[in-house]
MMTF fields as JSON, N, C-alpha, C and O atoms, coordinates in Angstrom:
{
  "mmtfVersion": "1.0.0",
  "mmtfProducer": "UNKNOWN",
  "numBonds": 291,
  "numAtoms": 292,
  "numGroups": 73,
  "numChains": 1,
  "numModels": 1,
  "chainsPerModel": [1],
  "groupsPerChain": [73],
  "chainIdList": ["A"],
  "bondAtomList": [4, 2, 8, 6, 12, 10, 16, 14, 20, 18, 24, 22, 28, 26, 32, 30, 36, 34, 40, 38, 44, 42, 48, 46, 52, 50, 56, 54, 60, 58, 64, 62, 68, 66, 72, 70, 76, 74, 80, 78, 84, 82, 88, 86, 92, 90, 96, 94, 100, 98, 104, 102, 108, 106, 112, 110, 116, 114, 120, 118, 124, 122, 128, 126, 132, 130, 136, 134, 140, 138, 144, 142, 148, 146, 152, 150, 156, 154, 160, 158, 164, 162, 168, 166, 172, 170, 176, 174, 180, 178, 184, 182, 188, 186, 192, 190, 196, 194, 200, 198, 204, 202, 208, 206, 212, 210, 216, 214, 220, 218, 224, 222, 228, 226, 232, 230, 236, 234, 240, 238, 244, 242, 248, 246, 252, 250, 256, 254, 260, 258, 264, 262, 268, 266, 272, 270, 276, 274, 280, 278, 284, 282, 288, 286],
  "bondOrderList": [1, 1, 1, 1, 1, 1, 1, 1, 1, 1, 1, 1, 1, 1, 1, 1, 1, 1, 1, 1, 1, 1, 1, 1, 1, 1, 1, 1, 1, 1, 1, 1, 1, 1, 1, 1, 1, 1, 1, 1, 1, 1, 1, 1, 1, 1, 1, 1, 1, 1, 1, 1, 1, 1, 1, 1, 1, 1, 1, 1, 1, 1, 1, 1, 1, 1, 1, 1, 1, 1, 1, 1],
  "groupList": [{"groupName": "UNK", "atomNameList": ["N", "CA", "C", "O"], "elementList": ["N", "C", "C", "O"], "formalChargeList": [0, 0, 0, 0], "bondAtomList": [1, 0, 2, 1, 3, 2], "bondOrderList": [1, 1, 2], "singleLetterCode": "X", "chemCompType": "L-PEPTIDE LINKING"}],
  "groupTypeList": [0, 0, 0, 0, 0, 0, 0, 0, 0, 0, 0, 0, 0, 0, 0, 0, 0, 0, 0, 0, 0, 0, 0, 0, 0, 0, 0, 0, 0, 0, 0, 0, 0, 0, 0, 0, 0, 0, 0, 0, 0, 0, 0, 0, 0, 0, 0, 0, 0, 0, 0, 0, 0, 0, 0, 0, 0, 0, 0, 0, 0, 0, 0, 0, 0, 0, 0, 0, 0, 0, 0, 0, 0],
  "groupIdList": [1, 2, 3, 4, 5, 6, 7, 8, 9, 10, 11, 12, 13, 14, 15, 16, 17, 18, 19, 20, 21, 22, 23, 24, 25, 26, 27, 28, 29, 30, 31, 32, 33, 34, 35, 36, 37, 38, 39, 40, 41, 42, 43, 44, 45, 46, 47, 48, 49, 50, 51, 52, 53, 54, 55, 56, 57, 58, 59, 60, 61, 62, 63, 64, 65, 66, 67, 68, 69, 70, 71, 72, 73],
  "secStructList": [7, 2, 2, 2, 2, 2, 2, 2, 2, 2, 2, 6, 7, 2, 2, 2, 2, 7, 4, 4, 4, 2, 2, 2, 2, 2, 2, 2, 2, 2, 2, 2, 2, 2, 2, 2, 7, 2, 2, 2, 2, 2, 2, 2, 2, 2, 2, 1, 7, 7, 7, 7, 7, 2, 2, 2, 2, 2, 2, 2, 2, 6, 6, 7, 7, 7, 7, 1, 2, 2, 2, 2, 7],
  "xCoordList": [4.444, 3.752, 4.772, 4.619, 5.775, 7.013, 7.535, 7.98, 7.603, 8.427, 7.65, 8.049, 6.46, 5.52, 4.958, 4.519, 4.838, 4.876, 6.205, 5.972, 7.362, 8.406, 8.642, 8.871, 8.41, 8.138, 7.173, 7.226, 6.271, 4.647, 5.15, 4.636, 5.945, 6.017, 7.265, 7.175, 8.206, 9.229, 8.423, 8.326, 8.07, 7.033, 6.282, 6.313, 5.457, 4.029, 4.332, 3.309, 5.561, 6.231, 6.158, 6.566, 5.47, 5.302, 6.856, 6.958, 7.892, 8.851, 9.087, 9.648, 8.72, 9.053, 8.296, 8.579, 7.182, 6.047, 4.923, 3.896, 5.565, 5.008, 3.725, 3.309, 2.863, 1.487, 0.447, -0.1, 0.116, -0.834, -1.061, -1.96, 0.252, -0.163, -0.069, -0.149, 0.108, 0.039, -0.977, -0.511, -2.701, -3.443, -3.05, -2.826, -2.936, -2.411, -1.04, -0.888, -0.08, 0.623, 0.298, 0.961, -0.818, -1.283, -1.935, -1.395, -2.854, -3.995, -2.576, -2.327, -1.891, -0.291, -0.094, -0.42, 0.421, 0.715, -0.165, 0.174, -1.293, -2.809, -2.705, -2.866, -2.427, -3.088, -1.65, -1.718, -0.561, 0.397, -0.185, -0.87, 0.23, -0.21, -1.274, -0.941, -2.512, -3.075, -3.056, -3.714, -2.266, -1.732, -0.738, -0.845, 0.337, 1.528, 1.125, 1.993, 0.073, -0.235, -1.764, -2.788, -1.573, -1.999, -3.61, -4.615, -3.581, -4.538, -5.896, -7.109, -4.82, -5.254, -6.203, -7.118, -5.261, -5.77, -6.892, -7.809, -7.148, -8.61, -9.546, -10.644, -9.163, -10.409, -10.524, -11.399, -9.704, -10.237, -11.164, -12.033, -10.609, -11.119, -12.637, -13.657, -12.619, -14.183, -15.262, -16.276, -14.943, -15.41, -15.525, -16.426, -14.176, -13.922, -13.379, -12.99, -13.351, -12.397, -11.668, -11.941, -10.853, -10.01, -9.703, -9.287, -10.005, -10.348, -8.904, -8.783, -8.143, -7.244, -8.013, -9.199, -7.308, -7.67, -6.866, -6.012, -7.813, -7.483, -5.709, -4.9, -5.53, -4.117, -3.188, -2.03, -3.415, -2.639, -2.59, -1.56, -3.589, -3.943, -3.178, -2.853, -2.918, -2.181, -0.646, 0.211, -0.5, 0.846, 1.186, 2.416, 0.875, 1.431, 1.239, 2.21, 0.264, 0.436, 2.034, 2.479, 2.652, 3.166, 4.934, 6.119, 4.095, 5.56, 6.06, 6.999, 5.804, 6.212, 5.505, 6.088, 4.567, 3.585, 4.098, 3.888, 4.731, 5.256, 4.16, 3.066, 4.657, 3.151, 3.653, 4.877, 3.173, 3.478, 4.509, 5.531, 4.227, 4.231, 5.89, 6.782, 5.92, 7.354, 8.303, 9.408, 7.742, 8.434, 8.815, 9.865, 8.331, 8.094, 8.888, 9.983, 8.676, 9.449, 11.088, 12.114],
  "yCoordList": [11.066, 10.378, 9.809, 9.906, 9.238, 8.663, 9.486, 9.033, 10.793, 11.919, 12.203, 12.251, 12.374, 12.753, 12.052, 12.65, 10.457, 9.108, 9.622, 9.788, 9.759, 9.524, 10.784, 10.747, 11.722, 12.821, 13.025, 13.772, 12.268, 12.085, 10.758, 10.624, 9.863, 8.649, 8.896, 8.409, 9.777, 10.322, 11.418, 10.955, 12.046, 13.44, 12.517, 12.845, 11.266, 10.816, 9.567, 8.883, 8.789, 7.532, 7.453, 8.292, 6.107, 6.195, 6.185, 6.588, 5.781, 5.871, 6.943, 7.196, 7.913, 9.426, 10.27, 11.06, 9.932, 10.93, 10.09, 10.485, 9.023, 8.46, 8.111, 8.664, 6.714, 6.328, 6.867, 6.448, 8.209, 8.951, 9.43, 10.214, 8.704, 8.985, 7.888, 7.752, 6.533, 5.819, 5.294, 4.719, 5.182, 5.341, 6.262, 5.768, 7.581, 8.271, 8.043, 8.503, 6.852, 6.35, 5.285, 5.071, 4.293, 3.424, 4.18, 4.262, 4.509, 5.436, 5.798, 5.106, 6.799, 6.844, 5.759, 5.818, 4.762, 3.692, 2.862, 2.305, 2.941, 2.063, 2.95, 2.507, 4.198, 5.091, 5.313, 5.77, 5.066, 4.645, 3.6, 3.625, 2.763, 1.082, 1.405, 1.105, 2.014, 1.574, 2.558, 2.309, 4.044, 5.019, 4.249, 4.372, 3.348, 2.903, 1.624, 1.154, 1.021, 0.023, 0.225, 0.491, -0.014, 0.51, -0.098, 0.534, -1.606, -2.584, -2.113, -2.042, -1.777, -1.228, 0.326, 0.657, 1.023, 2.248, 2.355, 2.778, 1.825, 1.219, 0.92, 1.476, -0.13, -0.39, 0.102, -0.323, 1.053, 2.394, 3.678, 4.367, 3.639, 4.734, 4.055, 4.596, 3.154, 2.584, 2.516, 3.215, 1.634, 1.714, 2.522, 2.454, 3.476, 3.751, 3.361, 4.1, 1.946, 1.487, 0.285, 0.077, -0.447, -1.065, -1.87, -1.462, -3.35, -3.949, -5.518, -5.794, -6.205, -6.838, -8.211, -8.414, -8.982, -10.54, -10.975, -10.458, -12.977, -13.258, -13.57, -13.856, -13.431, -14.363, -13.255, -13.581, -12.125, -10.735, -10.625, -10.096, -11.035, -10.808, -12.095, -11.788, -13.187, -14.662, -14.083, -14.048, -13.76, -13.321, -12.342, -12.332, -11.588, -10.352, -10.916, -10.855, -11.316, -12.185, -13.241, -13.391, -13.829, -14.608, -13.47, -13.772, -11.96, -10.793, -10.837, -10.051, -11.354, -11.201, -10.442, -9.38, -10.527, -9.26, -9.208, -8.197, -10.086, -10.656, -11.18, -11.519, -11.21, -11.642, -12.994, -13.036, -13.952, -15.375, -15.659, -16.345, -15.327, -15.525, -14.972, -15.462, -14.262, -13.577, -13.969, -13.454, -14.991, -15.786, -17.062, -17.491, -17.704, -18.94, -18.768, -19.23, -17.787, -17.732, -17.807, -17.787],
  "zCoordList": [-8.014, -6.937, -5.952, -4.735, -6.503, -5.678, -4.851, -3.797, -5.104, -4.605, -3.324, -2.16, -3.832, -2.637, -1.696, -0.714, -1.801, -1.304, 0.006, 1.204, -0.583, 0.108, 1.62, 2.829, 0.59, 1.89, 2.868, 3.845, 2.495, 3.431, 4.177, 5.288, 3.844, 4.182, 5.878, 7.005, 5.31, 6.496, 7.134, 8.271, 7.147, 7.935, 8.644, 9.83, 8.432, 9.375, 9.467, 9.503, 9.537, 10.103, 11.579, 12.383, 11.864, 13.75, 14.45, 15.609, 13.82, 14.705, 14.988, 16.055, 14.099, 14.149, 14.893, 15.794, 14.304, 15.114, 16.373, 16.925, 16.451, 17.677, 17.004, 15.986, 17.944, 17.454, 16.789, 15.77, 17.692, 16.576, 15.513, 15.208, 14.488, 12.836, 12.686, 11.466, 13.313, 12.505, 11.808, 10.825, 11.869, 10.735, 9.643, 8.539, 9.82, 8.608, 7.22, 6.089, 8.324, 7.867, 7.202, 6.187, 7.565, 6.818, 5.288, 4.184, 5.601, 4.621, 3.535, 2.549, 3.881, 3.163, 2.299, 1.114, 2.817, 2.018, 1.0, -0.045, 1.567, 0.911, -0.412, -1.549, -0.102, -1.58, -2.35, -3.491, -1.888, -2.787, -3.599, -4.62, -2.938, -3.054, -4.371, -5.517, -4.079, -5.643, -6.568, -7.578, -6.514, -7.149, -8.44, -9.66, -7.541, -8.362, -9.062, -9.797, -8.985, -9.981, -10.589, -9.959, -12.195, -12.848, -12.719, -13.046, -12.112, -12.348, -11.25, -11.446, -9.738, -9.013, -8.648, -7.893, -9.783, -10.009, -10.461, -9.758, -12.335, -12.88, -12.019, -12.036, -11.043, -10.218, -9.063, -8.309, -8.702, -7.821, -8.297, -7.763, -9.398, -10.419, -10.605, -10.178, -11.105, -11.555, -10.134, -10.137, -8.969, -8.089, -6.78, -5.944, -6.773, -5.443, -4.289, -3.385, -4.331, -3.472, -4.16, -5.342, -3.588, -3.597, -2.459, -1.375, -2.881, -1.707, -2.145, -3.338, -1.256, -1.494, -1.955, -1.694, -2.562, -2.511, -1.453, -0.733, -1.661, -0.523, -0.716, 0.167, -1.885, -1.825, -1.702, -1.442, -1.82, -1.306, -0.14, 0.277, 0.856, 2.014, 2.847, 3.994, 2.519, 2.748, 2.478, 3.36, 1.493, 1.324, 1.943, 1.888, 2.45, 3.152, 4.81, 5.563, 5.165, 6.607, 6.922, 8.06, 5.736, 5.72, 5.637, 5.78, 5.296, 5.51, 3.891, 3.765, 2.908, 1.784, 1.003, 0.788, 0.521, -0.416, -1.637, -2.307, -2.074, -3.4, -4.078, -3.625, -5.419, -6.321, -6.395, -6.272, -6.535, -6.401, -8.092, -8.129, -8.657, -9.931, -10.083, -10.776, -9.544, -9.782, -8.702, -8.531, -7.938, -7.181, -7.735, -7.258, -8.497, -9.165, -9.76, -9.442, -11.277, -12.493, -11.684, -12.365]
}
């Protein structure tokens, strides 16, 4: 998945290919994003989507996207 993450990720990057991939570049990353965690995956798999919390959504506004917890420890 990493491998293929990485080559889809350089091929449809907006600096590269200019604005019009960048939705495709998002979509890219989102389905990494719950491909590579396992918790995420389950509840894609069960429901179909995959929707953030709010404290994922606070943290990534703030540019970190760190899990709090592994900031603390």
């Amino acid at each position: 998945i990493r491998r293929t993450y990485r080559t889809l990720v350089s091929r449809f990057h907006p600096d590269k290919t200019g604005a019009q991939n960048a939705e495709l570049f998002q979509a890219i990353q989102h389905a990494y994003e719950v491909l590579s965690d396992s918790s995420k995956r389950q509840l894609y798999d069960a429901t179909g989507t995959w929707e953030k919390g709010a404290e994922e959504e606070l943290l990534e506004s703030f540019g970190g996207g760190e899990d709090r917890s592994a900031i603390v420890s």
